[in-house]
Steps between C-alpha positions, in 0.01 A plus 500: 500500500812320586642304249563136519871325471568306236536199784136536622375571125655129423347297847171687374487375174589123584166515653318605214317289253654466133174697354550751806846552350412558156265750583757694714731463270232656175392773761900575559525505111261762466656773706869561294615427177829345634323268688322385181831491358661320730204204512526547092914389541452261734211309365624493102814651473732328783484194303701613220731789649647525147200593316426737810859694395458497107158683585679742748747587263238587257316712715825701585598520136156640450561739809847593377370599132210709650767759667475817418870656428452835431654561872721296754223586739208336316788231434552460887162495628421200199784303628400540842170360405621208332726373754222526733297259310800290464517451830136465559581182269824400675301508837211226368771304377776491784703323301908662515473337156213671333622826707844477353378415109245786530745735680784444243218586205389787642896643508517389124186659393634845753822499325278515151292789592622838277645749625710289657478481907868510539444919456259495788595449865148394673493241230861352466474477888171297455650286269849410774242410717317266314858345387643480891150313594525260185854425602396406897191340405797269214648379787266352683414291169672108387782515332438454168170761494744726650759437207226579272379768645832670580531487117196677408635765782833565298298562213384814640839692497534577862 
């Protein structure tokens, strides 16, 4: 089966009925759990993008209290996990605003874990990357939001 482009998808669904889209849109729902996420954001969360962060950063403090640091490797393959679901969130969002604020917290709550990362390659590496893409993704911000945010950054001892 060849897979439609997004173009034809849209000139398709402009034909469609408004109950013909709901049910597409239930029956899409039902196949992945990020597509129920991402309906889930954009149909209660997008509203109020600040409550969407606050509950973000509780899930990652959550995450980040969970980790098992008996080894840097357990340690590694934790913080791997939670910056994937970070960015899972960033992605709903695609807001350089939310994806800065959540970026920056995740680096805070990283520089918290114990042992400290700074004795492990694989992770202090992870973490410069995470700093160089909150830094690009600064820029493109206004002003002041990049003021603020440049801030938080220097808190972080880089």
């Amino acid at each position: 089966m060849k897979t439609a482009t997004v173009k034809e998808i849209k000139t398709e669904l402009k034909h469609c009925s408004s109950s013909e889209l709901i049910a597409l849109i239930l029956r899409l729902s039902k196949f992945k759990k990020e597509n129920k996420e991402l309906l889930t954001y954009l149909l209660y969360e997008s509203s109020n993008e600040d409550a969407y962060i606050s509950g973000i950063k509780t899930e990652v403090d959550k995450l980040f209290s969970e980790i098992n640091t008996s080894s840097y490797y357990f340690i590694k393959k934790s913080v791997r996990k939670i910056l994937r679901i970070v960015k899972t969130y960033i992605r709903y969002s695609k807001k350089k605003e939310t994806e800065v604020a959540l970026l920056i917290y995740f680096c805070v709550q990283l520089n918290k874990v114990k042992p400290s990362i700074k004795y492990n390659t694989t992770l202090q590496n992870l973490y410069l990357r995470q700093v160089q893409l909150i830094k690009k993704n600064i820029a493109t911000l206004h002003e002041d939001l990049q003021y603020d945010y440049s801030i938080e950054l220097e808190k972080l001892n880089i």
